[in-house]
KEKE-3310 file (N, C-alpha, C; in steps of 0.2 Angstrom, whole numbers, plus 5000, padded with zeros to 4 digits):
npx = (5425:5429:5445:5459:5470:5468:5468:5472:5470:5472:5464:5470:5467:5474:5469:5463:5466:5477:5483:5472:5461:5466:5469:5456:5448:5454:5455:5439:5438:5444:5440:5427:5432:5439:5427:5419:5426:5428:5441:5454:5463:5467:5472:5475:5481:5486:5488:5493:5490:5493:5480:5477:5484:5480:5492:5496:5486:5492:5505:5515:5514:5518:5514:5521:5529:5516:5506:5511:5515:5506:5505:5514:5510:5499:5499:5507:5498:5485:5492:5494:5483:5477:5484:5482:5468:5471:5475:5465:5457:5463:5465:5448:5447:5456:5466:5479:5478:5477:5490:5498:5495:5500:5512:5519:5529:5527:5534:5540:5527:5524:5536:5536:5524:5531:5540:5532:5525:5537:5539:5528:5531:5542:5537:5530)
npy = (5457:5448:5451:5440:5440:5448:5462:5466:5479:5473:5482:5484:5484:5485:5476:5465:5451:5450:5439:5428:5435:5437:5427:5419:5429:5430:5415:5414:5423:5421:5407:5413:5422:5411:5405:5414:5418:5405:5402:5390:5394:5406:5420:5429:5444:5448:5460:5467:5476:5490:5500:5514:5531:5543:5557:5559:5572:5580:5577:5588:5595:5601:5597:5599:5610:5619:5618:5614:5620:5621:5612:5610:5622:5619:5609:5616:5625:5620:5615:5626:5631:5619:5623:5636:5634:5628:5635:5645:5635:5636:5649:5653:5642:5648:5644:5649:5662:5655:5649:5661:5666:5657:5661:5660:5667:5677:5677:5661:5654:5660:5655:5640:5639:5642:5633:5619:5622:5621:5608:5602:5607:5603:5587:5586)
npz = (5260:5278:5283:5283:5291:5305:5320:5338:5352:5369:5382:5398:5417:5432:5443:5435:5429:5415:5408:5408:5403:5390:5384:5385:5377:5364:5361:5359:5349:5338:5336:5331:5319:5310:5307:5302:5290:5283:5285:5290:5293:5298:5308:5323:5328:5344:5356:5373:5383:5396:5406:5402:5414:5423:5425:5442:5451:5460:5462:5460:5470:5488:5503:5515:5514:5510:5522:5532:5543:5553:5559:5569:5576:5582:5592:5603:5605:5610:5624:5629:5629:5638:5650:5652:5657:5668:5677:5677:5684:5697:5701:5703:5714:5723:5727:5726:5734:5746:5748:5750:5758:5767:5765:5753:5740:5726:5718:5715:5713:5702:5696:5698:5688:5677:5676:5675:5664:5654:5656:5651:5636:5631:5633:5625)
capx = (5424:5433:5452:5460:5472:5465:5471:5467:5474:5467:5467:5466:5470:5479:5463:5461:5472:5480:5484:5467:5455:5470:5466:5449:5446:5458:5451:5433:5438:5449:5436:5423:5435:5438:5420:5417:5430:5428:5449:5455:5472:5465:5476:5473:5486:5484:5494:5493:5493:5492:5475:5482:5483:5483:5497:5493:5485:5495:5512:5520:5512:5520:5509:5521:5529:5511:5502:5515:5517:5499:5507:5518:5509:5493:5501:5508:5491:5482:5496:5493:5474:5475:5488:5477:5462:5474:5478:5460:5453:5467:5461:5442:5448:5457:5474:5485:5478:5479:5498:5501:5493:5505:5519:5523:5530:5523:5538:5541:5520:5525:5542:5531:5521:5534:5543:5527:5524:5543:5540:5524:5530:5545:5536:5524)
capy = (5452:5449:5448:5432:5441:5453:5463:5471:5480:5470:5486:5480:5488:5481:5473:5460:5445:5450:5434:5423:5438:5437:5418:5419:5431:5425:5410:5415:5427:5415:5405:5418:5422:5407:5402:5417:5419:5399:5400:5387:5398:5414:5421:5436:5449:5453:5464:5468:5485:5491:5505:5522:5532:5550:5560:5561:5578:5582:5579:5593:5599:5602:5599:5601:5618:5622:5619:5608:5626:5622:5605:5614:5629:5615:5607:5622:5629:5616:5614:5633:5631:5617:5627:5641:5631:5625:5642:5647:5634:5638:5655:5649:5639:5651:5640:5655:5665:5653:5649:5666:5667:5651:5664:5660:5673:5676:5675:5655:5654:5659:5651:5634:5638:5641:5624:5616:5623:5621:5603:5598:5608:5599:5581:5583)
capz = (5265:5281:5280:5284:5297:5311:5326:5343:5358:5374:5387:5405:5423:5439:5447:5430:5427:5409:5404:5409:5399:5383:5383:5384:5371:5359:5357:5355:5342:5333:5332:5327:5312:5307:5306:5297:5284:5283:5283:5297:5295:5301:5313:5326:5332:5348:5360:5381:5386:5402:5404:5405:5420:5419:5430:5449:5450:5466:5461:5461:5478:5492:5508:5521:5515:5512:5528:5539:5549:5556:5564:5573:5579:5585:5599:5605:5608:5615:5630:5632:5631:5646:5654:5656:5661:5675:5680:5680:5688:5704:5703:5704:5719:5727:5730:5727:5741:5753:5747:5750:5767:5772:5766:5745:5735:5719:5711:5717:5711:5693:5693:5698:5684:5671:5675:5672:5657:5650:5655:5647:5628:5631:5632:5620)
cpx = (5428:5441:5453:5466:5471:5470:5469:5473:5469:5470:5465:5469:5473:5473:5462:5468:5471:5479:5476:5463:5460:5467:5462:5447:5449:5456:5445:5435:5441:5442:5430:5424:5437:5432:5418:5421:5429:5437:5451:5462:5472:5468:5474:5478:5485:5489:5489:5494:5491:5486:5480:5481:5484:5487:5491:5494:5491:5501:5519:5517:5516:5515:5515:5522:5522:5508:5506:5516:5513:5503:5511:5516:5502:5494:5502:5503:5488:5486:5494:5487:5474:5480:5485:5469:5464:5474:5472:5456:5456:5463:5453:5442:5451:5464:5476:5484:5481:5486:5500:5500:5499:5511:5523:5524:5526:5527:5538:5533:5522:5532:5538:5529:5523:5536:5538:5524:5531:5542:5535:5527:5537:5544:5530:5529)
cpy = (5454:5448:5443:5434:5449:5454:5467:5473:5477:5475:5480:5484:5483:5476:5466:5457:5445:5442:5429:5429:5436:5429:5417:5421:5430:5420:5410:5420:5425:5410:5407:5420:5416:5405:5407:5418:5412:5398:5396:5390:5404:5416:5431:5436:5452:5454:5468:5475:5487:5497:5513:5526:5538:5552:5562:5569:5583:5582:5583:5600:5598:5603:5599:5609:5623:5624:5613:5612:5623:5616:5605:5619:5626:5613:5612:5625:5627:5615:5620:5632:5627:5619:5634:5639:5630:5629:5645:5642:5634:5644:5655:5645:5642:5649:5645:5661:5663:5650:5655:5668:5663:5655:5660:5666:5673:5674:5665:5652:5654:5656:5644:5634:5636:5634:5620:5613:5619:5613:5598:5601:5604:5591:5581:5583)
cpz = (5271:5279:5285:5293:5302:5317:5330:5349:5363:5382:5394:5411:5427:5443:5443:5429:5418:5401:5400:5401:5390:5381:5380:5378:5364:5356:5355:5347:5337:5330:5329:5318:5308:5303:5301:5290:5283:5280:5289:5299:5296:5306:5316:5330:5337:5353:5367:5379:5393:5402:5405:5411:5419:5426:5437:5449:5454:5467:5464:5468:5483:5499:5514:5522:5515:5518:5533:5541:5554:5561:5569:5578:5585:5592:5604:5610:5612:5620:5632:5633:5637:5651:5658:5659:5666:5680:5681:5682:5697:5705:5704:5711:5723:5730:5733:5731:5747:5753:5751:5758:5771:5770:5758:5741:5730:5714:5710:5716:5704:5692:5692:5692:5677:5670:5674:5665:5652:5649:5650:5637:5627:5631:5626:5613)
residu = (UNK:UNK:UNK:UNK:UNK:UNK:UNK:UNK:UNK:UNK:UNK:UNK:UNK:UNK:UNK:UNK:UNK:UNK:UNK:UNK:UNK:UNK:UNK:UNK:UNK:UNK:UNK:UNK:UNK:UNK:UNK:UNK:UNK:UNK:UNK:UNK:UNK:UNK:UNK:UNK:UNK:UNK:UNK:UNK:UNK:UNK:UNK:UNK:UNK:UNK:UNK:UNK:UNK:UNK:UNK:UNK:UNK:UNK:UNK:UNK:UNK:UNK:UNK:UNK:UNK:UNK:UNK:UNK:UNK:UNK:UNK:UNK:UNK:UNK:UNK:UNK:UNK:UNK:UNK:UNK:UNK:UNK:UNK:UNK:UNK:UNK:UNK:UNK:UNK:UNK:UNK:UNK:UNK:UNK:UNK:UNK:UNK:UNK:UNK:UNK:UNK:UNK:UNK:UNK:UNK:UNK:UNK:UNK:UNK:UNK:UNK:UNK:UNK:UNK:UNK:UNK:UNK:UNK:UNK:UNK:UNK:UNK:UNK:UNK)
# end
């Protein structure tokens, strides 16, 4: 026959109230065992457990020394990328002739340009 004292693990996750389902179900299966062993002293064992969780796969990873170079080397590029679109859409316009017609060195051209440069990887 059934025995008179029973018991169970009640798993549950983080999204379910512990308590309320323990309640719940405790009392229906109480009186389920009751009614069936006809003992009004039938008692059920029950015990909370948290669900299990298996280890975060990623742990033991390291994403900056993996790929944190690229976050670094990104910026970089793209200031150099609109730095030479700048520089060929002058060239395309022709500024830097007619600078040079009005009497600019070249050196005082590429200094310009550097200081620009220094200034934009500097603020980014």
């Amino acid at each position: 026959g059934i025995p008179n004292d029973v018991g169970y693990w009640l798993w549950f996750n983080q999204t379910a109230d512990p308590l309320l389902a323990m309640e719940t179900r405790l009392a229906v299966d109480s009186a389920i065992l009751r009614k069936q062993t006809r003992n009004p002293n039938a008692t059920i064992d029950i015990r909370l457990a948290s669900f299990p969780k298996p280890p975060w796969r990623n742990a033991n990873v390291d994403f900056a020394a993996g790929s944190g170079g690229i976050w670094y080397y990104i910026p970089l590029m793209i200031i150099f990328f609109f730095l030479l679109l700048e520089i060929v859409t002058e060239k395309e316009l022709e500024m830097r002739v007619g600078m040079q017609v009005m009497g600019l060195y070249s050196s005082a051209y590429w200094l310009s340009w550097s200081i620009y440069a220094v200034i934009m990887v500097t603020s980014s």
